[in-house]
C-alpha positions as CSV (number, residue, x, y, z in Angstrom):
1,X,0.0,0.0,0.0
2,X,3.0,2.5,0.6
3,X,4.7,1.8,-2.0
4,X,1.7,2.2,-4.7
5,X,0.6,5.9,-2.2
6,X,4.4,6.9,-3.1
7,X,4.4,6.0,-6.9
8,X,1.3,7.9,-7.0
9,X,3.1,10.7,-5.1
10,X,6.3,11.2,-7.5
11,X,3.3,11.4,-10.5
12,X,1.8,14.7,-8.9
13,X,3.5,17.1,-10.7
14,X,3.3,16.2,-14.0
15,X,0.7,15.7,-16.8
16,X,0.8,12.4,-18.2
17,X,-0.3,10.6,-21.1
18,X,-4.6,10.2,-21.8
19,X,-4.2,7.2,-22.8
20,X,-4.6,5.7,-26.4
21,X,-8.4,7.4,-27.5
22,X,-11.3,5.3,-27.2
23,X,-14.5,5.7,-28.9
24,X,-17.2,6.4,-26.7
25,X,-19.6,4.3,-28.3
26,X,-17.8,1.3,-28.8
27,X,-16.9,1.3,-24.8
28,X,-20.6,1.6,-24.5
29,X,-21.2,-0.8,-26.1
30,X,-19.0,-3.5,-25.0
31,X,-19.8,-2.4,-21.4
32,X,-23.1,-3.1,-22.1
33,X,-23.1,-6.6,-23.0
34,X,-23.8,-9.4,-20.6
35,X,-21.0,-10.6,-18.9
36,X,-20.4,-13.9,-17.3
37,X,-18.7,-14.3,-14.2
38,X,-15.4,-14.6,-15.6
39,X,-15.8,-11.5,-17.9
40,X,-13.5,-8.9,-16.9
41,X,-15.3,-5.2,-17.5
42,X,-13.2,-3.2,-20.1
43,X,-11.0,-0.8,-18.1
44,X,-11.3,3.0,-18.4
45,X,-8.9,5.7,-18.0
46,X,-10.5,9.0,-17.6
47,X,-10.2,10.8,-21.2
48,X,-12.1,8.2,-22.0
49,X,-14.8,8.0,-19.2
50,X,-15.2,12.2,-20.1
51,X,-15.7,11.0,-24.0
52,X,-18.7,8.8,-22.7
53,X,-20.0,11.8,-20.7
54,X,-20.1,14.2,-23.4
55,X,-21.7,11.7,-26.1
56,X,-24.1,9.9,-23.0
57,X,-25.5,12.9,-20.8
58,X,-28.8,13.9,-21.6
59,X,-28.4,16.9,-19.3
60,X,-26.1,18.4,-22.7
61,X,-28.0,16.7,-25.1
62,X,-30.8,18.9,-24.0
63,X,-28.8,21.8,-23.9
64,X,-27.6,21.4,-27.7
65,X,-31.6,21.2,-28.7
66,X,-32.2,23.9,-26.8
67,X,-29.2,25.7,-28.8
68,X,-30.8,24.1,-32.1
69,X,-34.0,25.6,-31.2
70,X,-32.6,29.5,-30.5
71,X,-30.3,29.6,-33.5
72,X,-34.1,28.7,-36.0
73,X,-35.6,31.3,-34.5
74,X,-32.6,33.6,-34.8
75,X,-33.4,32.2,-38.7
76,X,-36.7,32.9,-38.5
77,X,-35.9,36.8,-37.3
78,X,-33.3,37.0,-40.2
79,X,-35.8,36.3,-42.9
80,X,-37.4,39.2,-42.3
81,X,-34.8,40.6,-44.6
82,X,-35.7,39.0,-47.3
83,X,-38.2,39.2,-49.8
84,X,-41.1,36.8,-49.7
85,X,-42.3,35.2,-52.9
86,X,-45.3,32.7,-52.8
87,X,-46.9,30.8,-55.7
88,X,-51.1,30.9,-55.6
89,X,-53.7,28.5,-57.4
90,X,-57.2,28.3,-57.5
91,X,-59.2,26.0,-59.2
92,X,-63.6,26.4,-59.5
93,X,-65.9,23.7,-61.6
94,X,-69.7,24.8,-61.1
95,X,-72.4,23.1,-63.1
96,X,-76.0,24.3,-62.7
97,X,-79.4,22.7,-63.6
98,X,-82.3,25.6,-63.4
99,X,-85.9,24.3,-64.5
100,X,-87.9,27.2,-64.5
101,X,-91.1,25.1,-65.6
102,X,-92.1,21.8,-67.0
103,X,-91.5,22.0,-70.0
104,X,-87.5,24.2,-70.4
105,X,-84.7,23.1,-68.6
106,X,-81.2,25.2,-68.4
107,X,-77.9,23.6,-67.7
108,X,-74.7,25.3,-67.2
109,X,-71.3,24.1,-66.5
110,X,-68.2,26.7,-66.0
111,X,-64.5,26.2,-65.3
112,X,-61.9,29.0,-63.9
113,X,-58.6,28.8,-63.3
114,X,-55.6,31.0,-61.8
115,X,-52.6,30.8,-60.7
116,X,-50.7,33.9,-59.1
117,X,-47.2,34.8,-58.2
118,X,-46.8,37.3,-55.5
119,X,-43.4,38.8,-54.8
120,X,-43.1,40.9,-51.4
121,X,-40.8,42.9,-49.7
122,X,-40.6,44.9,-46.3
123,X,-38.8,48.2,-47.4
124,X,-39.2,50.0,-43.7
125,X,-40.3,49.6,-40.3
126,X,-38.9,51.9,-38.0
127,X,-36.7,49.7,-36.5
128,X,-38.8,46.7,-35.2
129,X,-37.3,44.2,-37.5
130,X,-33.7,45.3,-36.5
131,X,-34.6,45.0,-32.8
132,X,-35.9,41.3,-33.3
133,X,-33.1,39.9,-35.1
134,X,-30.9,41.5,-32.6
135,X,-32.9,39.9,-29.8
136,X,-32.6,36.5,-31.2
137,X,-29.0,36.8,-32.3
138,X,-28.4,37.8,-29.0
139,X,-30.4,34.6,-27.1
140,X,-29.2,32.0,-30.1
141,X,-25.4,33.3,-28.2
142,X,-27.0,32.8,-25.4
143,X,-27.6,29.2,-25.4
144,X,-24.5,28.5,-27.7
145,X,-22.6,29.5,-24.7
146,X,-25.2,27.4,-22.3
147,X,-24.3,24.3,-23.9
148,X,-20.8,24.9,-24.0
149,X,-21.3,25.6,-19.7
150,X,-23.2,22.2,-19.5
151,X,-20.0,20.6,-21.6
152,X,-18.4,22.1,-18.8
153,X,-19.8,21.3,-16.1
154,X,-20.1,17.2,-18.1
155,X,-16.4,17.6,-17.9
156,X,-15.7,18.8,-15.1
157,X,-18.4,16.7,-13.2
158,X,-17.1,13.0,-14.9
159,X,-13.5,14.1,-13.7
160,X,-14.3,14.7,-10.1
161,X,-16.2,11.7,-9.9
162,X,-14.0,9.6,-11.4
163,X,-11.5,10.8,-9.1
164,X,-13.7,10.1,-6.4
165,X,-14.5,6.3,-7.4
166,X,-10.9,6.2,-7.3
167,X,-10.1,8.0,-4.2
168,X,-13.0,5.2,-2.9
169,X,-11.5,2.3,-4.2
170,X,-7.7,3.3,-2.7
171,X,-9.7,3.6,1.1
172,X,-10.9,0.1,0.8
173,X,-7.8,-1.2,-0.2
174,X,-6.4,0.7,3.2
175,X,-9.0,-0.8,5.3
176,X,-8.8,-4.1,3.6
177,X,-4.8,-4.0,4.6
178,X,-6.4,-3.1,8.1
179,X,-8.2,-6.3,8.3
180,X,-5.4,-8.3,7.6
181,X,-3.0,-6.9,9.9
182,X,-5.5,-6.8,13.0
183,X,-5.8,-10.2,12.0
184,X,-2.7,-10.7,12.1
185,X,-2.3,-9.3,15.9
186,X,-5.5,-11.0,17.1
187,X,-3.8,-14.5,16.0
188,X,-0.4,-13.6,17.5
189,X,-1.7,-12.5,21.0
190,X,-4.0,-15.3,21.2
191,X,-1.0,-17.7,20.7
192,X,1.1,-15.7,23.0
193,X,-1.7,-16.0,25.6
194,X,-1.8,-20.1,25.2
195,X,1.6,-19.4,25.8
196,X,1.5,-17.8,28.7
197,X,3.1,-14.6,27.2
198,X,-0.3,-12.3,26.9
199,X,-3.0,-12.1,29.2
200,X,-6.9,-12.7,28.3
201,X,-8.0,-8.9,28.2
202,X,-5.1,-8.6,25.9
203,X,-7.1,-11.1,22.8
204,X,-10.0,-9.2,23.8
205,X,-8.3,-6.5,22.9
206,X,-7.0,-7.5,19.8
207,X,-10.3,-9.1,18.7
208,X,-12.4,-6.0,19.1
209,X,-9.6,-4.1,17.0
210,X,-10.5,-6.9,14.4
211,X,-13.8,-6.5,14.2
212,X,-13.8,-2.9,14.3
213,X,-11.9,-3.3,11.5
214,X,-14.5,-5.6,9.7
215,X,-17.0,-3.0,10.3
216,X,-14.9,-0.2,8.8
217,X,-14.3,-2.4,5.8
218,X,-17.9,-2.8,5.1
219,X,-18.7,1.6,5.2
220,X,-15.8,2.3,3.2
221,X,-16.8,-0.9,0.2
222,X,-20.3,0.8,0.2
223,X,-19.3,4.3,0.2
224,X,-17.0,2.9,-3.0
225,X,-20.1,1.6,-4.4
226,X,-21.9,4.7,-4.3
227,X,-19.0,6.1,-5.6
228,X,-19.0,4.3,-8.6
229,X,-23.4,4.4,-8.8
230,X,-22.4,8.3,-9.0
231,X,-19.7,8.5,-11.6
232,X,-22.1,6.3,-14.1
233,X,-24.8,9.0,-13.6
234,X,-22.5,11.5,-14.3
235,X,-21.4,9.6,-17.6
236,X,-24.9,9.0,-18.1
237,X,-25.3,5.7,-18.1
238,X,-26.9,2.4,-16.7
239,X,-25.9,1.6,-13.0
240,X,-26.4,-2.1,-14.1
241,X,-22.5,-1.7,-16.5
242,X,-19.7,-2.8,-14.8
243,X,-16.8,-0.1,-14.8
244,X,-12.9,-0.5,-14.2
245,X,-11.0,2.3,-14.0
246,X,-7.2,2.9,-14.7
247,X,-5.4,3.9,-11.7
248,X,-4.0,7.6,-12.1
249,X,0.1,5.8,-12.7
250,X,-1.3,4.8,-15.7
251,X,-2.7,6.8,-17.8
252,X,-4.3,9.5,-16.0
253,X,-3.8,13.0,-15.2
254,X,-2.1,14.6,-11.8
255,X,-2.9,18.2,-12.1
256,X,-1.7,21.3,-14.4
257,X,1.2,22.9,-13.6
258,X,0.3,26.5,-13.8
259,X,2.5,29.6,-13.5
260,X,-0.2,31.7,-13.7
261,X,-1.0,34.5,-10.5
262,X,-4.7,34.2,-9.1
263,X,-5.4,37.7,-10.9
264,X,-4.5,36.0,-13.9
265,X,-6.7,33.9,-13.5
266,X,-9.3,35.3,-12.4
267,X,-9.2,37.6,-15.5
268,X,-8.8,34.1,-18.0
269,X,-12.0,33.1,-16.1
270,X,-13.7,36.6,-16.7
271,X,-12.7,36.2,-20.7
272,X,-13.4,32.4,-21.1
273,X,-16.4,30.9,-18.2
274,X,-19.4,30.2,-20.7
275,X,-22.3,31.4,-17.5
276,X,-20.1,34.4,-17.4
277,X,-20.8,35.0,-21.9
278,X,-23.9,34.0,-21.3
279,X,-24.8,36.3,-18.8
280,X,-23.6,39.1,-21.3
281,X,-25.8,37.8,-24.1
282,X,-28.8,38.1,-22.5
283,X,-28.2,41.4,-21.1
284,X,-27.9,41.7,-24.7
285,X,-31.0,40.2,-25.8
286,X,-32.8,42.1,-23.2
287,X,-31.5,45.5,-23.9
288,X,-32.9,44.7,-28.1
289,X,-36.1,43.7,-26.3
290,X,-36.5,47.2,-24.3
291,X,-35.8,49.0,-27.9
292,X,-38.7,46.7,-29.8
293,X,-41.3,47.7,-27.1
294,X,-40.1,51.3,-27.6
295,X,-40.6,51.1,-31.2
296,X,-43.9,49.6,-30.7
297,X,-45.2,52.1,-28.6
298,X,-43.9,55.2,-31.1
299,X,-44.8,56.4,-34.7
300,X,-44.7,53.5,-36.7
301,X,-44.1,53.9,-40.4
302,X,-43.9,50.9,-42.9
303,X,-42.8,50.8,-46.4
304,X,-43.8,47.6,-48.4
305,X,-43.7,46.4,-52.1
306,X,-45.5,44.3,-53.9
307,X,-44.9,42.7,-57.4
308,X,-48.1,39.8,-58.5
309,X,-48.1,38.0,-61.7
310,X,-51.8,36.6,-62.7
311,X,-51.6,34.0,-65.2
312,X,-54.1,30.9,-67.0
313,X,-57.7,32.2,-67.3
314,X,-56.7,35.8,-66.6
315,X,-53.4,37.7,-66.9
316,X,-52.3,40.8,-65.6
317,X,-49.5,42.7,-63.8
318,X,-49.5,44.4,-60.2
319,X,-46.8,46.6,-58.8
320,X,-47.7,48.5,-55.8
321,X,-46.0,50.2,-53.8
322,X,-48.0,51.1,-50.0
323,X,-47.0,53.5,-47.2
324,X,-48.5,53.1,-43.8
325,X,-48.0,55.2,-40.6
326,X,-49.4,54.3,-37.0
327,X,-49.0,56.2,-33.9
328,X,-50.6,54.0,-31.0
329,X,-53.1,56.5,-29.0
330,X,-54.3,55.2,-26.7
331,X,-54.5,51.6,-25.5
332,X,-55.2,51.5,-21.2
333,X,-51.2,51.8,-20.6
334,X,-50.4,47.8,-22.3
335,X,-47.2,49.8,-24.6
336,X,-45.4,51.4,-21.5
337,X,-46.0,48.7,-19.5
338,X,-44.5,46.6,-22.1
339,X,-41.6,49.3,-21.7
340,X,-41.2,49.2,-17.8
341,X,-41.6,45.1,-17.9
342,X,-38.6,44.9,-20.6
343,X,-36.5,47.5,-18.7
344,X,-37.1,45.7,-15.5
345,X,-35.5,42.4,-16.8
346,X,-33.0,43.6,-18.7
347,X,-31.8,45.3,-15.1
348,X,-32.5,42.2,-13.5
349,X,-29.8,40.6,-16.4
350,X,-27.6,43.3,-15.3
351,X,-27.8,42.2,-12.2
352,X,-27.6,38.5,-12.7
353,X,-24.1,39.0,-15.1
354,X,-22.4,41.4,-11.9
355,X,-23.3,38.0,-9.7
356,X,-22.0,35.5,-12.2
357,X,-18.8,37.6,-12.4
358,X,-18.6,37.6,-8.3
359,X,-19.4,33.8,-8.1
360,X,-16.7,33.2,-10.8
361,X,-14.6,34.9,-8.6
362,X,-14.8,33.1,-5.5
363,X,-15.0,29.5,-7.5
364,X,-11.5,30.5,-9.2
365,X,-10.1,31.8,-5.5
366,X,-11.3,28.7,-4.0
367,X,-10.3,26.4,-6.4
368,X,-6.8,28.5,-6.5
369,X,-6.0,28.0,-2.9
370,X,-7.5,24.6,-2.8
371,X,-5.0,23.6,-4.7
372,X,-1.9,25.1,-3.3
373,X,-2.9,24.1,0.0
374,X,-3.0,20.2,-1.7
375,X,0.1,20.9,-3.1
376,X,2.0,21.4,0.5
377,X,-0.8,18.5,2.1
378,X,0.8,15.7,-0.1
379,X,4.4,15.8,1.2
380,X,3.3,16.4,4.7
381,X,0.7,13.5,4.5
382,X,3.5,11.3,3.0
383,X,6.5,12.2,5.2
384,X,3.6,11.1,8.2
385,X,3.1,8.2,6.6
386,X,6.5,6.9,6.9
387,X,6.7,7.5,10.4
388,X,3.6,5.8,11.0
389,X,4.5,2.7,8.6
390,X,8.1,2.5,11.0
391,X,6.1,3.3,14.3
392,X,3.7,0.8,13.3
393,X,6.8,-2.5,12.2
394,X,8.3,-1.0,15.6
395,X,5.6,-1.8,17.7
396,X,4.5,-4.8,15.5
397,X,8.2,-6.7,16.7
398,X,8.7,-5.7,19.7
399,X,4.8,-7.1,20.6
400,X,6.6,-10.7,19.0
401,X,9.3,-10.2,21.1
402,X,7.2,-10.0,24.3
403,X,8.2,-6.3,25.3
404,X,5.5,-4.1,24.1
405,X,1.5,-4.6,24.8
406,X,-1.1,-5.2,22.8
407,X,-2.5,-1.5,23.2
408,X,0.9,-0.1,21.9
409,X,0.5,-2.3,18.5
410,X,-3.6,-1.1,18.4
411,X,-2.5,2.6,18.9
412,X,-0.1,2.0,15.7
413,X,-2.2,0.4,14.3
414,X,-4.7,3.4,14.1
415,X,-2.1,6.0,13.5
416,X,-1.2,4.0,10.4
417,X,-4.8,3.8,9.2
418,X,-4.9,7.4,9.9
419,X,-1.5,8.1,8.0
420,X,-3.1,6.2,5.1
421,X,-6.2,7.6,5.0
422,X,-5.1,11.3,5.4
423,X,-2.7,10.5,2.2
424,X,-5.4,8.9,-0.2
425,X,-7.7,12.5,1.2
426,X,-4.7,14.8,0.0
427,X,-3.4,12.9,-3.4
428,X,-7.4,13.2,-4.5
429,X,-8.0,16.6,-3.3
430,X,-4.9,17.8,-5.0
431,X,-6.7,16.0,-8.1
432,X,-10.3,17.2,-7.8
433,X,-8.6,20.6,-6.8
434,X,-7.3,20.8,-10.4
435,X,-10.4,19.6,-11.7
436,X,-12.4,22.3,-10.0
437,X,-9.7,24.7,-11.0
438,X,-9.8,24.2,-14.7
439,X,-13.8,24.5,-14.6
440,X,-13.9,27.6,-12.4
441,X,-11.5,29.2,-15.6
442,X,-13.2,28.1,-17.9
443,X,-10.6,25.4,-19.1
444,X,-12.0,22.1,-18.3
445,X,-11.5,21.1,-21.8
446,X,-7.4,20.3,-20.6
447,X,-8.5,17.8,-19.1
448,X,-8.8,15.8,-22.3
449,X,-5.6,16.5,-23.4
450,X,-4.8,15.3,-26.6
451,X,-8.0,13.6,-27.1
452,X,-10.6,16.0,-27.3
């Protein structure tokens, strides 16, 4: 267990390879296939468990329709530009029968036909159409910046747990090693004690270490399993797939080595966080809605022309030319408070982007320090390892040779676990530190590597 804490220690500082790419839906896919008992479930390195997150969440599936959705009607508002052309036909077949007496009937029977072509075109009005396409240019950036956040947060959410199912898996292998060496005591001071060596409170003792130690094995394998429950929703799929995971020596990331000040990055953060853009796009959209209700509530003027072909039965030519004004009167206050309601929430947007900037702010601080302060945890946490792994093989022999107690060995015994357990806490906070650095910046992208 040491040795595997310290290989994982001397990989801290440096970025290592993704991995060799795998397709997302080929891991899926073989994930997702029956397995027998023997079947080992394909192992994942974490480029490749953030591939399945970005191509399995339906949280950014939704937001990419959602950005589908705002960019046709940013379409929709663009056409307005354009001239309209439309292509008419009318068909009527009437047939009559009049029998005005007895002895005369009158039939009839007539046929028309017509087909027009109408060409159309908005020449002028004051502003509205401007304001609209603005509006939903405005909200189409909007959401094209929303999905990229919810990439973000897929990212930045599959790293952390990944990290975490990790981080899970290393504490059960330290309580596992717990087990064996309680064990291990229990058996030696209940043959000291036939020995005469060891008294009876001393396997008491040693007994309740051991199953204390049971115990604690049980939490932590369950906490691992809701680890792992939690990084499949997070990579959005079934809890019933088996996953493996590559250890980080392999071929995972430690953290980014960054020279940058926390004002840097606080101003990367300001330039790059997709809530941040977002934010500014709908204070955007908002202002373009405050100026098409002002428009709407002022003298209106419209220029249209119109160009219609007639053709079949009856041909002719039509090019018109029309000029409309409309100055809005009266109509019970509905046009300024239209105003007041658009200027309202494009103040509230305002105020929404100043708190997305100041929450930005503190996520990039936190993250910032979170990680220096793991930087300086890891060689403390391993330097008190070592003493607590020669503490521990100190109390361990001189317990065989009959000159320590039982309690000395126990009270190693926990400092070890401690040791252990405080080293696993500050090699994973050091990696879901950099995890929650790169998202807070706006950079969680890095941690694809090569293999976006």
């Amino acid at each position: 267990m040491a040795d595997t804490l310290r290989n994982k220690e001397k990989k801290v500082t440096l970025r290592l390879n993704r991995g060799i790419p795998l397709c997302a839906t080929f891991v899926i896919a073989a994930a997702s296939q029956a397995q027998t008992a023997t079947e080992k479930p394909k192992l994942l390195n974490l480029a490749q468990a953030i591939k399945i997150a970005i191509s399995q969440q339906p949280d950014l599936a939704a937001a990419k329709a959602q950005e589908l959705a705002a960019r046709a009607l940013h379409q929709q508002a663009q056409a307005a530009y354009w001239p309209s052309l439309s292509l008419d036909f009318s068909t009527n077949d009437s047939y009559s029968n009049t029998l005005p007496n007895s002895s005369t009937t009158i039939q009839g029977t007539s046929a028309t036909r017509q087909a027009d072509v109408i060409l159309s075109y908005n020449i002028m009005d004051s502003g509205q159409r401007v304001a609209t396409e603005q509006n939903a240019r405005a909200t189409s950036k909007a959401y094209q910046f929303n999905t990229a956040n919810q990439r973000l947060v897929t990212i930045s959410n599959a790293a952390t747990y990944y990290y975490e199912a990790l981080k899970q898996t290393e504490l059960v292998k330290v309580q596992e090693a717990t087990v064996e060496r309680t064990k291990a005591t229990y058996e030696m001071t209940a043959d000291q004690a036939k020995e005469g060596i060891s008294a009876q409170k001393d396997i008491l003792q040693a007994q309740a270490d051991y199953e204390t130690a049971k115990v604690t094995l049980l939490t932590a394998q369950n906490t691992r399993n809701v680890a792992y429950a939690q990084l499949k929703q997070a990579l959005g799929i079934s809890t019933e797939i088996e996953l493996s995971l590559e250890d980080v020596n392999s071929s995972n990331p430690a953290f980014a080595q960054s020279t940058s000040s926390l004002t840097e990055l606080i101003k990367s953060g300001f330039t790059n966080r997709p809530d941040v853009l977002q934010a500014q796009q709908t204070v955007e959209a908002l202002k373009a809605s405050v100026r098409l209700a002002k428009a709407k509530n002022s003298l209106t003027i419209s220029v249209d022309s119109n160009l219609s072909a007639v053709f079949l039965q009856n041909q002719s030519n039509t090019r018109a030319i029309s000029i409309s004004a409309s100055l809005p009167l009266f109509n019970g206050g509905a046009n300024t408070s239209a105003i007041k309601q658009a200027e309202m929430n494009a103040k509230a947007a305002e105020a929404q982007l100043a708190s997305a900037r100041l929450t930005a702010k503190l996520e990039i601080e936190t993250a910032y320090r979170t990680l220096e302060n793991a930087k300086a945890s890891v060689p403390a946490a391993l330097t008190a390892l070592t003493a607590a792994e020669i503490n521990y093989k100190s109390a361990s022999e001189s317990r065989k040779e009959g000159i320590g107690t039982v309690v000395d060995v126990i009270t190693a015994q926990a400092q070890l676990v401690q040791a252990q357990t405080n080293y696993v806490q500050a090699l994973y906070t050091l990696y879901t530190a950099d995890v929650s650095l790169q998202k807070s910046i706006g950079n969680a992208e890095s941690l694809l590597g090569d293999n976006i």
